[in-house]
PDB file with SEQRES, HELIX, SHEET and CRYST1 records, atoms N, CA, C and O in Angstrom:
SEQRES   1 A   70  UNK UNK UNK UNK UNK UNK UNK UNK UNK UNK UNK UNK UNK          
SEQRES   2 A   70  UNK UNK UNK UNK UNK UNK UNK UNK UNK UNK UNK UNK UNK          
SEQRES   3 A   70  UNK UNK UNK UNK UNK UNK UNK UNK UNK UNK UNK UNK UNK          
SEQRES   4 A   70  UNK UNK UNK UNK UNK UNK UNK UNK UNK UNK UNK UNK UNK          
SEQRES   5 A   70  UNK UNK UNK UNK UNK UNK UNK UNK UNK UNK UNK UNK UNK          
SEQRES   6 A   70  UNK UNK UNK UNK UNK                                          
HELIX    1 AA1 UNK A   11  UNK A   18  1                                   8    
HELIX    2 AA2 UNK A   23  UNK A   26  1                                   4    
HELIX    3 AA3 UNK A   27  UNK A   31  3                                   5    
HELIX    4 AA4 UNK A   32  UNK A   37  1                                   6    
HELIX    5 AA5 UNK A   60  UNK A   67  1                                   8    
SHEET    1 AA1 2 UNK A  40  UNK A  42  0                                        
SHEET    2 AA1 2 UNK A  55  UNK A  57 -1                                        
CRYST1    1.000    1.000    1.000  90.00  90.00  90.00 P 1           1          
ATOM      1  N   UNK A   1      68.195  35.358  47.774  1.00  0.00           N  
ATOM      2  CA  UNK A   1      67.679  34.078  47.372  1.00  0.00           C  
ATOM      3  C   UNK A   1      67.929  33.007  48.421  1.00  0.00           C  
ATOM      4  O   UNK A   1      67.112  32.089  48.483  1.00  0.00           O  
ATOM      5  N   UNK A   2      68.954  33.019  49.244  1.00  0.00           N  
ATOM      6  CA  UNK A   2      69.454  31.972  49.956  1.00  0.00           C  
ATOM      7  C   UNK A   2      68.691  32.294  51.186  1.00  0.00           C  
ATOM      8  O   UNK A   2      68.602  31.315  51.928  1.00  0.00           O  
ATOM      9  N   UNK A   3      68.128  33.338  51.620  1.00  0.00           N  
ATOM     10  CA  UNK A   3      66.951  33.846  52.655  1.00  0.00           C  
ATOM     11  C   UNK A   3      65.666  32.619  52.283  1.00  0.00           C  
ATOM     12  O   UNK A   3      65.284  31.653  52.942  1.00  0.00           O  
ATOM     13  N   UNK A   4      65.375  32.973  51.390  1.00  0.00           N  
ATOM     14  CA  UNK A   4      64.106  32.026  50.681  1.00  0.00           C  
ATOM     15  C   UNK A   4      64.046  30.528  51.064  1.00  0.00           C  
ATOM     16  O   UNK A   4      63.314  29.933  51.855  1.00  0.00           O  
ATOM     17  N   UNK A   5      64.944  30.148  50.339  1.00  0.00           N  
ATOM     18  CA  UNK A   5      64.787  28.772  49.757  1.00  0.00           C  
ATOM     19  C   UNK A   5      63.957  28.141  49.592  1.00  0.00           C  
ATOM     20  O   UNK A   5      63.501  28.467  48.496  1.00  0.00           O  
ATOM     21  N   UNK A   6      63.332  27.279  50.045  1.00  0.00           N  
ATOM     22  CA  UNK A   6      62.273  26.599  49.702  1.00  0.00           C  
ATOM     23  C   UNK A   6      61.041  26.714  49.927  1.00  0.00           C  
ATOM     24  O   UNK A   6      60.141  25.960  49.556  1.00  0.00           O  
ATOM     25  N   UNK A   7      60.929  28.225  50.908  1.00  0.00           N  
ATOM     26  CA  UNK A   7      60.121  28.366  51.504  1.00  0.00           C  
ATOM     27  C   UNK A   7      59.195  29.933  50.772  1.00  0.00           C  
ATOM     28  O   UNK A   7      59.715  30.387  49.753  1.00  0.00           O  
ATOM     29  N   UNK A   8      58.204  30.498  51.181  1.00  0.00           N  
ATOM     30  CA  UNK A   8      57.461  31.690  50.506  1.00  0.00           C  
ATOM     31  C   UNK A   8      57.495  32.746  51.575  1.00  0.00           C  
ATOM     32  O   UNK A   8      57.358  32.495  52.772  1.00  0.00           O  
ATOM     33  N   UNK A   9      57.679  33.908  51.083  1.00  0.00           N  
ATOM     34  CA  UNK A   9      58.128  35.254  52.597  1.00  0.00           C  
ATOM     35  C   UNK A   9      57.811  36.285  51.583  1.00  0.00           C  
ATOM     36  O   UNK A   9      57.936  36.215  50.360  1.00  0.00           O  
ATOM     37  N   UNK A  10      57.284  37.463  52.475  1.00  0.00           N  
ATOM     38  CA  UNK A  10      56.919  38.908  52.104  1.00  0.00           C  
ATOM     39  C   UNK A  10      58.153  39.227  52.375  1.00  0.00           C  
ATOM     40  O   UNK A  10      58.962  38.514  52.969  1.00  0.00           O  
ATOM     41  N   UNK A  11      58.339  40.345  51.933  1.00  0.00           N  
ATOM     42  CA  UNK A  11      59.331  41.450  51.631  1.00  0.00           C  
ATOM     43  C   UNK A  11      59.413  41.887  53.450  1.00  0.00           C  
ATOM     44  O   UNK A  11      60.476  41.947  54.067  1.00  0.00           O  
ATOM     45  N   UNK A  12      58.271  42.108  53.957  1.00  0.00           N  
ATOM     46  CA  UNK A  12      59.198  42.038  55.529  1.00  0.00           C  
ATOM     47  C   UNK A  12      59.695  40.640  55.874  1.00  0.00           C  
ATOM     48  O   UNK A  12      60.838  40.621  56.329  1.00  0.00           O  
ATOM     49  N   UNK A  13      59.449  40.173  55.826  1.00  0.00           N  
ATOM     50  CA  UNK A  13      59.968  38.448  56.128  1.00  0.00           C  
ATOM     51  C   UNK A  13      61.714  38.486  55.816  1.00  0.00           C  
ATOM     52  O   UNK A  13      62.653  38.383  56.606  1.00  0.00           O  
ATOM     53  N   UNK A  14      61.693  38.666  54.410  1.00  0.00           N  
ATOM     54  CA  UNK A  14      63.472  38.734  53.700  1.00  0.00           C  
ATOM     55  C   UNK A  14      64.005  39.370  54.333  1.00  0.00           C  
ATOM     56  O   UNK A  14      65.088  39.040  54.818  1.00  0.00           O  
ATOM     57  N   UNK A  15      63.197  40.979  54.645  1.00  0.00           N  
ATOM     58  CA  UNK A  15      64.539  41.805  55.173  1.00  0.00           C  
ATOM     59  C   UNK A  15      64.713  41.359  56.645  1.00  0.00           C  
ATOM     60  O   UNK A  15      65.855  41.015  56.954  1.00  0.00           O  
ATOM     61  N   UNK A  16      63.938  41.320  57.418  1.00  0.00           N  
ATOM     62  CA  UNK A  16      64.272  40.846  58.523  1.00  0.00           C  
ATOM     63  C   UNK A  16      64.938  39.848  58.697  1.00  0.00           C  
ATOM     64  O   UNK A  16      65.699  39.839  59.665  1.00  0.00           O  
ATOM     65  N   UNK A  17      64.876  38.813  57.911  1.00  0.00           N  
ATOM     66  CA  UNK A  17      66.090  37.562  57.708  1.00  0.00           C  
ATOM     67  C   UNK A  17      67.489  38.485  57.935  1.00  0.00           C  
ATOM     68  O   UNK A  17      68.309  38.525  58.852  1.00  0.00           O  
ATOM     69  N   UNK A  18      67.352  39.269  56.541  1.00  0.00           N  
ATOM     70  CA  UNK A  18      69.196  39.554  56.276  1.00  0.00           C  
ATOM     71  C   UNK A  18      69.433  40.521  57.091  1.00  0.00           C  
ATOM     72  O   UNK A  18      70.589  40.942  57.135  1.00  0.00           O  
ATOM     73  N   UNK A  19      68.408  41.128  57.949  1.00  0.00           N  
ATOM     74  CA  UNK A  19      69.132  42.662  58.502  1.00  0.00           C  
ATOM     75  C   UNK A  19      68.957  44.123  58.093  1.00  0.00           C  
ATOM     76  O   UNK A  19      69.665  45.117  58.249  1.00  0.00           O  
ATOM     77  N   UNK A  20      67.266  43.823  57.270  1.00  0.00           N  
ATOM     78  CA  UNK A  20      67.923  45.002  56.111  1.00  0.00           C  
ATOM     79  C   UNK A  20      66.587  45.993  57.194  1.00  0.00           C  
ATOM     80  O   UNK A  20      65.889  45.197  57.821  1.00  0.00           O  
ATOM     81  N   UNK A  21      66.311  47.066  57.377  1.00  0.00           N  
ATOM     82  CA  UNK A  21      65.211  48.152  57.344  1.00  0.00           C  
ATOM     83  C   UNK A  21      64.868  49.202  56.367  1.00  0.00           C  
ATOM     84  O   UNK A  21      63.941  49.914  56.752  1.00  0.00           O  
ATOM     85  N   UNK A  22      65.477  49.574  54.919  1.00  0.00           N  
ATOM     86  CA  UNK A  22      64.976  50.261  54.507  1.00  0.00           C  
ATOM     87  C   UNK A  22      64.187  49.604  53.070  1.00  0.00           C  
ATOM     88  O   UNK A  22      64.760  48.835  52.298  1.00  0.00           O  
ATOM     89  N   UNK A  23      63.136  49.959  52.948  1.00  0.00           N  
ATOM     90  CA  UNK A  23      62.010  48.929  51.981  1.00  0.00           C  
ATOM     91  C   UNK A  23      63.074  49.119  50.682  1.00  0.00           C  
ATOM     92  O   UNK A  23      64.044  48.478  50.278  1.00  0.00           O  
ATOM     93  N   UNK A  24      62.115  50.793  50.081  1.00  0.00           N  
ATOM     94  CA  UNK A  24      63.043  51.026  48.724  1.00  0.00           C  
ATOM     95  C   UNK A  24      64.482  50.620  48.838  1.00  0.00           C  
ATOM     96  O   UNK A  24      64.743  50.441  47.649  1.00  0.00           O  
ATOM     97  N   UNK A  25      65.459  50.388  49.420  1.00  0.00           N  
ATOM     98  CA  UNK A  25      66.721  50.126  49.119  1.00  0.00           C  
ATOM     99  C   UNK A  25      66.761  48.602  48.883  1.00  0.00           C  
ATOM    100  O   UNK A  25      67.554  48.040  48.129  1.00  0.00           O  
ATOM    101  N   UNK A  26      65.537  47.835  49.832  1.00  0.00           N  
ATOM    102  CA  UNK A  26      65.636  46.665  49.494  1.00  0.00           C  
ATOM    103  C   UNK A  26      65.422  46.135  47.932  1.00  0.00           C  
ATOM    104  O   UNK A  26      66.087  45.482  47.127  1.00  0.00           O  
ATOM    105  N   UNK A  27      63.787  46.949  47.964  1.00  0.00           N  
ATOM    106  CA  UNK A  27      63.313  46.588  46.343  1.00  0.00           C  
ATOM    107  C   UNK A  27      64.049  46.683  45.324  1.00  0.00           C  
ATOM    108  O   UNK A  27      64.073  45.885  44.388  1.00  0.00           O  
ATOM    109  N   UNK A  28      64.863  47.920  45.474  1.00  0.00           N  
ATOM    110  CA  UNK A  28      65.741  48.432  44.326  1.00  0.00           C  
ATOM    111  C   UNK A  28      66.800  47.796  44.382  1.00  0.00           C  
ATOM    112  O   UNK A  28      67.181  47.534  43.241  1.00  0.00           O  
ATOM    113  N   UNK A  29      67.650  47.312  45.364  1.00  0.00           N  
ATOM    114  CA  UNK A  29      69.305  46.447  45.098  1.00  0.00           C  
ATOM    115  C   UNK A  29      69.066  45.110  44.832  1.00  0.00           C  
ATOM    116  O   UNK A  29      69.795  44.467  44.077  1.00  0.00           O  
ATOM    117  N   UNK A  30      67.774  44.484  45.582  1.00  0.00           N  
ATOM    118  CA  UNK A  30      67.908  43.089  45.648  1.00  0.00           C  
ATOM    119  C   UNK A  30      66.901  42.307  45.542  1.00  0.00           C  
ATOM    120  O   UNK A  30      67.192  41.122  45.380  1.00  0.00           O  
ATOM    121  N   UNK A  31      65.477  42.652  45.588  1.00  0.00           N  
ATOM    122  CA  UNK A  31      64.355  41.730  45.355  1.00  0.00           C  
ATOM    123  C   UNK A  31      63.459  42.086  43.645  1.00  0.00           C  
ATOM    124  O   UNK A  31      62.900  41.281  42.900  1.00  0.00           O  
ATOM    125  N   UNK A  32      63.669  43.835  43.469  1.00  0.00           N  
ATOM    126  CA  UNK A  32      63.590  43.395  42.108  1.00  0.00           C  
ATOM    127  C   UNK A  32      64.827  42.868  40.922  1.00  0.00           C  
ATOM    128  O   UNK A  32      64.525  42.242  39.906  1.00  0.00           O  
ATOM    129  N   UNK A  33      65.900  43.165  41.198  1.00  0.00           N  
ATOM    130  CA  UNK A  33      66.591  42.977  40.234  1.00  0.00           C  
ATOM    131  C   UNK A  33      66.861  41.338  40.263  1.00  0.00           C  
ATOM    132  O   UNK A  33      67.201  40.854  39.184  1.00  0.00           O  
ATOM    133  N   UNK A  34      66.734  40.386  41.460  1.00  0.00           N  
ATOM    134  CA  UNK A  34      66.117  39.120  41.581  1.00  0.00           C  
ATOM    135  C   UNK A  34      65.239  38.988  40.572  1.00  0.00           C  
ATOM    136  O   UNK A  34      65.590  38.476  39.509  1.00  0.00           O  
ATOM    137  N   UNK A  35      63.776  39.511  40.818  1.00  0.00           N  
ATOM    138  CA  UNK A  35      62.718  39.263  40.097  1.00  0.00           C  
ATOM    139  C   UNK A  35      63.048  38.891  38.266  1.00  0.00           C  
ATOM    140  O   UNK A  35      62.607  38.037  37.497  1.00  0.00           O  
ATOM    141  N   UNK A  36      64.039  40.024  38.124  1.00  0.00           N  
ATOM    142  CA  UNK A  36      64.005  40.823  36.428  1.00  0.00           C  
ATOM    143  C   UNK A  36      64.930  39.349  35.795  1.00  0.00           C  
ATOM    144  O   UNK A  36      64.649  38.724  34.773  1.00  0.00           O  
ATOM    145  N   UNK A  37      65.805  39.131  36.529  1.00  0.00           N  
ATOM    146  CA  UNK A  37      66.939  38.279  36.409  1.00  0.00           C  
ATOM    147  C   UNK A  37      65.893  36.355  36.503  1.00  0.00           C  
ATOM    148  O   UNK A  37      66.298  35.256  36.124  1.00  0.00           O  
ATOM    149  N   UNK A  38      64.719  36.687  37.070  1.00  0.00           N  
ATOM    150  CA  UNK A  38      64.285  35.143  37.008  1.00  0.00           C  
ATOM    151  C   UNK A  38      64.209  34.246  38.036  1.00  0.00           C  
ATOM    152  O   UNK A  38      63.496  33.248  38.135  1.00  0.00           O  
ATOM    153  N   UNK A  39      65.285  34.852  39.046  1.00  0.00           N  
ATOM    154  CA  UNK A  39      65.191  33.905  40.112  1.00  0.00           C  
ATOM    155  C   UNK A  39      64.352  33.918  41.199  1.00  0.00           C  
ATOM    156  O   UNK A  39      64.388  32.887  41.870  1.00  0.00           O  
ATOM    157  N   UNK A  40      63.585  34.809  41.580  1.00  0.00           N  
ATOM    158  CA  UNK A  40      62.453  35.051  42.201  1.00  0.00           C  
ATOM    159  C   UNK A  40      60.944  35.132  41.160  1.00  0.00           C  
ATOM    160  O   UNK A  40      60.934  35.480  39.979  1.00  0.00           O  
ATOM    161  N   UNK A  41      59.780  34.721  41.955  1.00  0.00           N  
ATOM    162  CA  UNK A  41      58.301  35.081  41.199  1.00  0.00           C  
ATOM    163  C   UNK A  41      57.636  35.349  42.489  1.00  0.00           C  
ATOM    164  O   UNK A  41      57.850  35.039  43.661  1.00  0.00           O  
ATOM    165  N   UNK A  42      56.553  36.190  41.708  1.00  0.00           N  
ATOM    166  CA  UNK A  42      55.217  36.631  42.918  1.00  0.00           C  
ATOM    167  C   UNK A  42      54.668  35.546  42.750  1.00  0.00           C  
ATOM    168  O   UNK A  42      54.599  34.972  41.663  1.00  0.00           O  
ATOM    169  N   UNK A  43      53.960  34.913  44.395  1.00  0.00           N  
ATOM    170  CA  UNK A  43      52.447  33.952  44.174  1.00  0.00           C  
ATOM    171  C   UNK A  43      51.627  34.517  43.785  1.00  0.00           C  
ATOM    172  O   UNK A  43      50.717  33.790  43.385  1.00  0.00           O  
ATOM    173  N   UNK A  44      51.367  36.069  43.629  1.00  0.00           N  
ATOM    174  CA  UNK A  44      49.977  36.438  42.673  1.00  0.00           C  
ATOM    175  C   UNK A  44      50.789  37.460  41.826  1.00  0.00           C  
ATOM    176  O   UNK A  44      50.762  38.670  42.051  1.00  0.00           O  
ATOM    177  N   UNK A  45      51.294  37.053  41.135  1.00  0.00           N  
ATOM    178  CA  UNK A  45      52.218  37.539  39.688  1.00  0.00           C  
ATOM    179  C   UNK A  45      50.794  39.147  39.107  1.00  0.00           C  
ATOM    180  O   UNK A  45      51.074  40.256  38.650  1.00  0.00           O  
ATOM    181  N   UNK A  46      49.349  38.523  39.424  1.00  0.00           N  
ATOM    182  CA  UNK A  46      48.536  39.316  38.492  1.00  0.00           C  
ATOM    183  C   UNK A  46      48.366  40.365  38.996  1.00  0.00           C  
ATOM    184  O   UNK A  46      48.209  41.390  38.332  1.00  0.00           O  
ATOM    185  N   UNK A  47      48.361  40.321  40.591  1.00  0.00           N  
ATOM    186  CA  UNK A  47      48.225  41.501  41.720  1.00  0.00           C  
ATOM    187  C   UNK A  47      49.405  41.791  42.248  1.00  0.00           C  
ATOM    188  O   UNK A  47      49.567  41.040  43.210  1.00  0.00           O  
ATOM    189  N   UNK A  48      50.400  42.567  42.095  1.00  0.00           N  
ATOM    190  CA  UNK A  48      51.275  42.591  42.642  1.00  0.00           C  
ATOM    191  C   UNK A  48      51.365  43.279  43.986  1.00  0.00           C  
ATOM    192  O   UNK A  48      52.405  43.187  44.639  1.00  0.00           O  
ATOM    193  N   UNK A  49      50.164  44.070  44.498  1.00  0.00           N  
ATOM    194  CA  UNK A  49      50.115  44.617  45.342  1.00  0.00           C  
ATOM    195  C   UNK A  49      49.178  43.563  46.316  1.00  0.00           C  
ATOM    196  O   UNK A  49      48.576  44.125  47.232  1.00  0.00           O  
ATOM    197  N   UNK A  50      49.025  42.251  46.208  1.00  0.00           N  
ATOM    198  CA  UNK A  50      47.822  41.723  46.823  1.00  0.00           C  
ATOM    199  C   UNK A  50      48.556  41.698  48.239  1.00  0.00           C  
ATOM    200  O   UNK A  50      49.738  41.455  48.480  1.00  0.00           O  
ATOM    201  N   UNK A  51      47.342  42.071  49.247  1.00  0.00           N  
ATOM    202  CA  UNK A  51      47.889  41.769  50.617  1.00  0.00           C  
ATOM    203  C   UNK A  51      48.376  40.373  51.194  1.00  0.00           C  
ATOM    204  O   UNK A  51      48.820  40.585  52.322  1.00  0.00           O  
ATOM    205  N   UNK A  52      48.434  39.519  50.984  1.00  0.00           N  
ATOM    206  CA  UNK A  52      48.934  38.010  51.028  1.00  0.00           C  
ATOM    207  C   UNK A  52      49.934  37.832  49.976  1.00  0.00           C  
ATOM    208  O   UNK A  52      49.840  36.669  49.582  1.00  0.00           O  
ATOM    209  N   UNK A  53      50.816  38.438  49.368  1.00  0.00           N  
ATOM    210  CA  UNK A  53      51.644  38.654  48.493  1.00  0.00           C  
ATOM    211  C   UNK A  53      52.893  38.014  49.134  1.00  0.00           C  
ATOM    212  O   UNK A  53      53.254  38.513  50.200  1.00  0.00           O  
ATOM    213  N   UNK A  54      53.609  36.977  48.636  1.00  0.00           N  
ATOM    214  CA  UNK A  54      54.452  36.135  49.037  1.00  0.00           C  
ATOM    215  C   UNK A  54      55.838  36.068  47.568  1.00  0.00           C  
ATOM    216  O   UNK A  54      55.742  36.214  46.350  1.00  0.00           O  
ATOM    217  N   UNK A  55      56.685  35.860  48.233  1.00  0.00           N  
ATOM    218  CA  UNK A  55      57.782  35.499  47.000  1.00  0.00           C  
ATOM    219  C   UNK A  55      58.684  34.388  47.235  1.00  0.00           C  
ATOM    220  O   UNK A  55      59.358  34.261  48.257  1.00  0.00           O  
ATOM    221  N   UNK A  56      58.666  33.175  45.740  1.00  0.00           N  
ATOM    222  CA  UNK A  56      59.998  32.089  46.299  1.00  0.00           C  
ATOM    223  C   UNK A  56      60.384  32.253  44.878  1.00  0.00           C  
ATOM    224  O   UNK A  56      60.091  33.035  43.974  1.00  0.00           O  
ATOM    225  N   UNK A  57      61.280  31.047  45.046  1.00  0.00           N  
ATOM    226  CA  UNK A  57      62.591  30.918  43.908  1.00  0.00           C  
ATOM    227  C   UNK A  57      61.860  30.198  42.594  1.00  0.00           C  
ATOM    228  O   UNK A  57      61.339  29.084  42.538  1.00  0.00           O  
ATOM    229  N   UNK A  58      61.997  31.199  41.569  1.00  0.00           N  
ATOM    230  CA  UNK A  58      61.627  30.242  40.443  1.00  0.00           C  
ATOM    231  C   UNK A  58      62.541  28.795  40.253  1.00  0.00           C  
ATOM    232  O   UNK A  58      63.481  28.753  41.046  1.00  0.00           O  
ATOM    233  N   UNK A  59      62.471  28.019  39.660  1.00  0.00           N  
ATOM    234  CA  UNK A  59      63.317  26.273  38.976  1.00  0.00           C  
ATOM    235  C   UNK A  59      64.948  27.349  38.797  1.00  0.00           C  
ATOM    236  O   UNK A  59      65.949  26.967  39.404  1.00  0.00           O  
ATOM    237  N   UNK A  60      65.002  28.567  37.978  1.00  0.00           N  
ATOM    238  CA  UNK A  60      66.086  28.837  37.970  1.00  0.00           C  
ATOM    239  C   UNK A  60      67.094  29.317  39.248  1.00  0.00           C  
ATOM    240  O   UNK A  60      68.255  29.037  39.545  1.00  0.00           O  
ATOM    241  N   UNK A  61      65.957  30.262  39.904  1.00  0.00           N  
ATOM    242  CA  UNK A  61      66.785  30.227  41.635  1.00  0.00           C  
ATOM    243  C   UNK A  61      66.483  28.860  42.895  1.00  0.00           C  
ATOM    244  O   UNK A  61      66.688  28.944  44.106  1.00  0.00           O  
ATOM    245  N   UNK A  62      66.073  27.941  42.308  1.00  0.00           N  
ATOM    246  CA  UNK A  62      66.509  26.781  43.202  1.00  0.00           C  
ATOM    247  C   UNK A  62      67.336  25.556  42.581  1.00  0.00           C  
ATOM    248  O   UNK A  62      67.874  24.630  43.189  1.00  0.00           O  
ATOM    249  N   UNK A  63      67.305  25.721  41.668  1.00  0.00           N  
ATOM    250  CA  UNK A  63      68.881  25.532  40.867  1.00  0.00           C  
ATOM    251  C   UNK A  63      70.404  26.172  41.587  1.00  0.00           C  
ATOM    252  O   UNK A  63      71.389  25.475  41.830  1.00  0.00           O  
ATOM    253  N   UNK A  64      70.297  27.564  41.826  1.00  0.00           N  
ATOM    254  CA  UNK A  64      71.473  28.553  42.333  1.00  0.00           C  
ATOM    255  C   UNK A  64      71.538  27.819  43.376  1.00  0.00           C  
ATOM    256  O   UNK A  64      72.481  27.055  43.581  1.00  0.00           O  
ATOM    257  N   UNK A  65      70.332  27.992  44.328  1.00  0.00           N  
ATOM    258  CA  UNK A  65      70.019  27.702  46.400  1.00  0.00           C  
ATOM    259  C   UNK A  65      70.449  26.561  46.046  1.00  0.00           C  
ATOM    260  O   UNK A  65      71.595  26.769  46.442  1.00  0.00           O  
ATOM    261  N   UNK A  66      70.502  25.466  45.609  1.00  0.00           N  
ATOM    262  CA  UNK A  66      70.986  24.040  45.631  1.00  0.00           C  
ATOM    263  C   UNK A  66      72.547  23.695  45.621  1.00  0.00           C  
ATOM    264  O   UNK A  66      73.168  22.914  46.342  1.00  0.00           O  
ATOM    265  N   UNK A  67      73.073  24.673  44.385  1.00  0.00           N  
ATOM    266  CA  UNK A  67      74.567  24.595  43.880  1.00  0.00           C  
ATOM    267  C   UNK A  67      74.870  25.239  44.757  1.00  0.00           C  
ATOM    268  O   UNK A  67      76.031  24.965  45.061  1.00  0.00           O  
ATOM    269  N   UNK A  68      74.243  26.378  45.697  1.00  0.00           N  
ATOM    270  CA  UNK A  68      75.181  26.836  46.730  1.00  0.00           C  
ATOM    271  C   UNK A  68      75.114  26.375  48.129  1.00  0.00           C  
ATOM    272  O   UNK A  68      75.742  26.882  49.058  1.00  0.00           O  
ATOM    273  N   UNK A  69      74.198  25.243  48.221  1.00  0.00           N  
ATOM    274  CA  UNK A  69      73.940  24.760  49.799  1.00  0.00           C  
ATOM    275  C   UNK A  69      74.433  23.289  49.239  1.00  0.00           C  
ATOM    276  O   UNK A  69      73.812  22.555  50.008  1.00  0.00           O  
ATOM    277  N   UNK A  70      75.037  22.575  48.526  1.00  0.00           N  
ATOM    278  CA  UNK A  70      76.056  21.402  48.295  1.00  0.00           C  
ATOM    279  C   UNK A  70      77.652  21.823  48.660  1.00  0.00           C  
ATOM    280  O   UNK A  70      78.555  20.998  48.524  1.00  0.00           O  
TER     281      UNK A  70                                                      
END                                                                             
C-alpha cells in the first residue's frame, strides 16, 4: 500500500517498486489479500483482466498511507 499512495500502478509497477519478480507470489501474499481486506480497488473493478488495468488505495487504505506517512 505504501508503494501506491496516491498514485495508480499495474502489478508490474508495485513489484518493481518493492523488489519483488515473482507475479503469483505477489498476487497471492500481497495485492490480493490487500484487495479482500479493502485497501486496494481495480480502476476497472468490471474487467479485471482489462489491459490498462491499474490499482490505488481505497478511502480505507489512504486512511492507513496517511497514519503511516505522519
Amino acid at each position: 500500500m505504501l508503494t501506491i499512495g496516491g498514485s495508480q500502478m499495474s502489478v508490474r509497477e508495485m513489484m518493481s517498486a518493492i523488489g519483488l519478480k515473482h507475479r503469483e507470489n505477489f498476487l497471492a501474499n500481497y495485492l490480493n489479500p490487500a484487495i479482500c481486506e479493502g485497501y486496494i480497488r481495480l480502476l476497472y473493478p468490471d474487467s479485471p483482466r482489462h489491459p490498462r488495468q491499474r490499482y490505488l488505495l481505497t478511502a480505507k487504505g489512504m486512511i492507513l498511507y496517511n497514519a503511516h506517512n505522519d
